[in-house]
C-alpha positions as CSV (number, residue, x, y, z in Angstrom):
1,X,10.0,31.6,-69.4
2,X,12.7,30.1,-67.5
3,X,12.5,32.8,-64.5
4,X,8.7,32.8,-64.1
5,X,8.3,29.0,-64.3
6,X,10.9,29.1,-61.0
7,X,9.2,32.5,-59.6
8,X,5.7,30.4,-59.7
9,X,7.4,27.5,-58.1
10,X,8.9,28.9,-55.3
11,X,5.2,30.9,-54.9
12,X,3.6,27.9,-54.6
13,X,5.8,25.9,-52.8
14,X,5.6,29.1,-50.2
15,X,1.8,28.9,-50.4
16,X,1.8,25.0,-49.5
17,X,4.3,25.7,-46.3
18,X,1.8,28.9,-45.0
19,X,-1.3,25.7,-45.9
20,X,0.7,23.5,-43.9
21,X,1.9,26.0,-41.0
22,X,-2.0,27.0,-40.8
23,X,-3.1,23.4,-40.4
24,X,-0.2,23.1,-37.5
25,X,-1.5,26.2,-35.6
26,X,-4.6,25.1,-35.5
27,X,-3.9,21.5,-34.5
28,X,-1.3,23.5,-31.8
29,X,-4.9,25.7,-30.8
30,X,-7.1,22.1,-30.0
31,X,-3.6,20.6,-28.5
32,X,-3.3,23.5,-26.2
33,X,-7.2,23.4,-25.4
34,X,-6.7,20.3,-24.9
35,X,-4.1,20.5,-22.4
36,X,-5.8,23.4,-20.4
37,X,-8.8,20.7,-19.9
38,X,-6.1,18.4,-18.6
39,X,-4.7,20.8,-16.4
40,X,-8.2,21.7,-14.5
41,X,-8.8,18.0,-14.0
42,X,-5.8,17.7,-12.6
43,X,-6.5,21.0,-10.4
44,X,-10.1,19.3,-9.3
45,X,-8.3,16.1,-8.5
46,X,-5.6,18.0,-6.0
47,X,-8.1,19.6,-4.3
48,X,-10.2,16.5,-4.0
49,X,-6.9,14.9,-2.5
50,X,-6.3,17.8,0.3
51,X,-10.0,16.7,1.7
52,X,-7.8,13.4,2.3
53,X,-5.8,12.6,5.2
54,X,-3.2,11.1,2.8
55,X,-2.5,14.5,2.0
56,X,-1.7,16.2,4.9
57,X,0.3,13.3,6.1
58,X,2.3,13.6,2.8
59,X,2.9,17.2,3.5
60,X,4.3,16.3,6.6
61,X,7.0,13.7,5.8
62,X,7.9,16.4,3.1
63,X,8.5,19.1,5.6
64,X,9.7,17.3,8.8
65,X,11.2,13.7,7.2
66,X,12.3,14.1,3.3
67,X,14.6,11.3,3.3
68,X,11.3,9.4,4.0
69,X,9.2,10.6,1.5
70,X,9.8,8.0,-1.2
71,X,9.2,5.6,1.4
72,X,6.3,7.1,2.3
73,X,5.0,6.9,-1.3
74,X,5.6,3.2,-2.2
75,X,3.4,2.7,1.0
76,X,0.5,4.0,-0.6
77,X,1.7,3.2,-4.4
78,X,-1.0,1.0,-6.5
79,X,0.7,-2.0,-5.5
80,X,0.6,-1.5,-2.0
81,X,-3.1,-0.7,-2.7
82,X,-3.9,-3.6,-4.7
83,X,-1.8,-6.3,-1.6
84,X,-4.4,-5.0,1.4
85,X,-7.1,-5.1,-0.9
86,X,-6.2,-8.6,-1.3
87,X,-5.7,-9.1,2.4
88,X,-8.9,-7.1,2.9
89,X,-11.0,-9.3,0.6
90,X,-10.0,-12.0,2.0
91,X,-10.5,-11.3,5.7
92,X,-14.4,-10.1,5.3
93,X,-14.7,-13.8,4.8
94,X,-13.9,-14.6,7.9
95,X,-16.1,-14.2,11.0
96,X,-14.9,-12.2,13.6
97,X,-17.7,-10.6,14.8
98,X,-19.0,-13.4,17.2
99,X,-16.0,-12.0,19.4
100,X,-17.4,-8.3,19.7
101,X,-14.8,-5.3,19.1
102,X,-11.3,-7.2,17.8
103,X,-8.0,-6.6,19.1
104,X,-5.4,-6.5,16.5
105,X,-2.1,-6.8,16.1
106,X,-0.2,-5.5,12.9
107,X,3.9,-7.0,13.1
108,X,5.8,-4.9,10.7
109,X,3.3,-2.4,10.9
110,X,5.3,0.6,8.1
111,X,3.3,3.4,8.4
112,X,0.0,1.5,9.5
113,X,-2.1,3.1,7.1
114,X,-3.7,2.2,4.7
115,X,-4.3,-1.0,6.2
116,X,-5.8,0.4,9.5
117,X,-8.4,2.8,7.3
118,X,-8.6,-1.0,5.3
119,X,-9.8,-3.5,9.2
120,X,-11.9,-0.4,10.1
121,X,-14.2,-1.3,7.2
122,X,-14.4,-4.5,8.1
123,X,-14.5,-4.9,12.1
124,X,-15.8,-3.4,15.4
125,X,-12.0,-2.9,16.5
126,X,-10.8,-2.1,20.4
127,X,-7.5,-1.9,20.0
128,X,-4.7,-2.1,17.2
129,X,-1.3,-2.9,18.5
130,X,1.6,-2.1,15.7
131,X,5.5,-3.3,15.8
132,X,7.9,-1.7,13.8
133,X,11.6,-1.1,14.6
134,X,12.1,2.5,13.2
135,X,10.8,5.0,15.2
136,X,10.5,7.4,12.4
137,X,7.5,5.2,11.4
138,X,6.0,5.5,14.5
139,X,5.8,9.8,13.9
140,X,4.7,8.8,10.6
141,X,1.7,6.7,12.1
142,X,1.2,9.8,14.8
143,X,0.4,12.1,12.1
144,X,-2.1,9.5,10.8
145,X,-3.5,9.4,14.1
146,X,-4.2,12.7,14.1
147,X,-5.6,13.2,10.8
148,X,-8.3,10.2,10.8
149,X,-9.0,10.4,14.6
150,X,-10.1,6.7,15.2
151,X,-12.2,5.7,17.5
152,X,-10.5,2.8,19.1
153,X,-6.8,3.1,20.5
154,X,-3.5,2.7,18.1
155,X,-0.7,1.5,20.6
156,X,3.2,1.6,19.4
157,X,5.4,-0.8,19.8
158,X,9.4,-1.6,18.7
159,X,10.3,-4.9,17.9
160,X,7.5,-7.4,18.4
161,X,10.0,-10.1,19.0
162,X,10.9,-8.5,22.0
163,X,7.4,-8.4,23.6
164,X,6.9,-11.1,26.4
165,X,3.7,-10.7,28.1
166,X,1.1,-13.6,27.6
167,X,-1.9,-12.1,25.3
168,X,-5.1,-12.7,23.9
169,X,-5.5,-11.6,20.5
170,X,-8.2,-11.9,18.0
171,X,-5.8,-11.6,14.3
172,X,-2.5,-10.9,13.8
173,X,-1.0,-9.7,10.9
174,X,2.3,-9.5,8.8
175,X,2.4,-8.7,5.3
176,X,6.1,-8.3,5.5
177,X,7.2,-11.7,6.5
178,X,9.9,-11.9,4.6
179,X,11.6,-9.0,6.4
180,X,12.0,-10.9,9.4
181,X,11.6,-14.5,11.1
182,X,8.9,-16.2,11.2
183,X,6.5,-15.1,14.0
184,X,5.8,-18.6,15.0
185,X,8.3,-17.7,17.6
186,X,5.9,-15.6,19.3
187,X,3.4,-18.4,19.6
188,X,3.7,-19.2,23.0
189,X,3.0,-15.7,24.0
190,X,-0.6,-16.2,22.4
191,X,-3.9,-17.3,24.6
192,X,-5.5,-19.9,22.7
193,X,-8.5,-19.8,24.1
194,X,-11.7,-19.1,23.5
195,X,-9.8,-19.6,20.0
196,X,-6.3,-19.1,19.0
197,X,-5.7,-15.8,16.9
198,X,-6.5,-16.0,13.2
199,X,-2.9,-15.5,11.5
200,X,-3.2,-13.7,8.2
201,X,1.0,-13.4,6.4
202,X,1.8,-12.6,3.3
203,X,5.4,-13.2,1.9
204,X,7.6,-13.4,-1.9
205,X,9.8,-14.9,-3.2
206,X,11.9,-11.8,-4.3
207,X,15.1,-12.9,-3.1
208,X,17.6,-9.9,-4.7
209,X,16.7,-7.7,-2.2
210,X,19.3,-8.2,0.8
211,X,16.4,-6.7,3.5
212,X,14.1,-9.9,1.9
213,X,15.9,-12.5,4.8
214,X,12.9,-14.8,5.0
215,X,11.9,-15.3,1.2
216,X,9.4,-18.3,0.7
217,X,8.4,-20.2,-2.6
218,X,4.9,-21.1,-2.2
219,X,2.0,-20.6,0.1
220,X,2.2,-23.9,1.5
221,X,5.9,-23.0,2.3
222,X,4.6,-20.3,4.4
223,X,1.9,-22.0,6.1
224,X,4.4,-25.2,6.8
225,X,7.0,-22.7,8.3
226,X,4.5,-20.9,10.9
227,X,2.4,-24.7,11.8
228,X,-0.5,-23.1,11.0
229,X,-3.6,-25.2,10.9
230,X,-7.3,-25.0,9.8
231,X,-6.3,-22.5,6.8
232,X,-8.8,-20.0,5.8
233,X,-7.2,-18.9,2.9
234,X,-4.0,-19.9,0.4
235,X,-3.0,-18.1,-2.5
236,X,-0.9,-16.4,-5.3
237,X,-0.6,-12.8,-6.6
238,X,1.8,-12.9,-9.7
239,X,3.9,-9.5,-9.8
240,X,6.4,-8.4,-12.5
241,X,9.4,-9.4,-11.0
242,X,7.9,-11.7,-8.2
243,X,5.1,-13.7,-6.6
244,X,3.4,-12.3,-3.7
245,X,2.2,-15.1,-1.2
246,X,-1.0,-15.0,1.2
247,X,-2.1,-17.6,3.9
248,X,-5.0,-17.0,6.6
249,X,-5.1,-19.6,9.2
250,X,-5.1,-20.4,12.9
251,X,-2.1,-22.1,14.7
């Protein structure tokens, strides 16, 4: 009885492993249903992205600048996003209008979008003026010209430290202060009537970074360091690894 005991044994042991094995291939069969639902919404979602201009200009950088690709996508990452939303929340406090179509400048402009697409919600703009030192950016920016064909003028400039000529502006902007010095050196080169420009920076205190030569620790740090006066806004955006300062005032 010995030898049948073990014969049933091993048949049912067998029996339980096909059981089990069935039970897998048919979890595997919803699993890979699953993942074919997955993978159409993620086909719908790349074509909704090529209606985008985001998408071409991608494209671009891939083909014509790689080494600037990564750069390209930190410039439109979530927390890129989620800074000129801040800025942009902010600003549509503000009234601006009175003045009729706005003349911008953006120092440390990047790659200028998505903060251009972000002021065109907000403001009747004439003309945006950006500063930044690489010219790469500035084909970057070109290529976003092209693709979202505003309808006010986008003028290039290198380093906005360097610019001389006596202006009137309606809001200048930096949200990479602490790249650079602190454009309260250009202040002199700024009409202040009818109204000086409405200065909106934004700053951290991320100090490992060796680029990061003008770190501050507070808003009020900022705002003491550029003199500027009759503040619209102050505030703090807590990050991971740093704080990310705001300020919106008038000098």
């Amino acid at each position: 009885m010995e030898q049948i005991s073990d014969w049933r044994k091993s048949k049912n042991k067998i029996s339980e492993h096909k059981i089990e094995i069935g039970s897998l291939n048919e979890q595997i069969g919803l699993l890979k249903e699953k993942i074919g639902e997955h993978k159409e919404e993620i086909a719908i979602c790349e074509n909704e992205t090529r209606e985008t201009g985001y998408y071409w200009v991608e494209q671009w950088v891939k083909n014509n600048l790689p080494d600037y690709h990564e750069s390209f996508l930190d410039s439109v990452s979530q927390g890129q996003y989620e800074s000129k939303m801040w800025l942009h929340n902010e600003l549509k406090k503000i009234d601006l209008k009175k003045f009729g179509p706005l003349h911008i400048e953006i120092v440390g402009s990047w790659f200028g979008y998505p903060l251009i697409e972000s002021l065109t919600k907000l403001f009747d703009i004439k003309q945006i003026d950006l500063y930044d030192i690489d010219e790469n950016c500035h084909k970057v920016v070109a290529q976003y010209i092209n693709h979202f064909d505003p309808d006010f003028r986008i003028v290039q400039f290198n380093n906005f430290f360097d610019r001389k000529d006596v202006r009137r502006r309606h809001l200048v902007i930096n949200t990479s202060s602490e790249h650079m010095p602190d454009i309260i050196k250009m202040k002199n080169f700024y009409k202040d009537y009818p109204e000086s420009p409405v200065i909106a920076l934004q700053s951290n205190n991320f100090k490992v970074l060796d680029e990061h030569i003008n770190c501050v620790q507070s808003p009020s740090e900022l705002i003491d360091k550029n003199n500027l006066v009759q503040i619209h806004y102050k505030g703090t955006h807590k990050l991971p690894l740093y704080d990310r300062y705001m300020v919106i005032g008038r000098w």
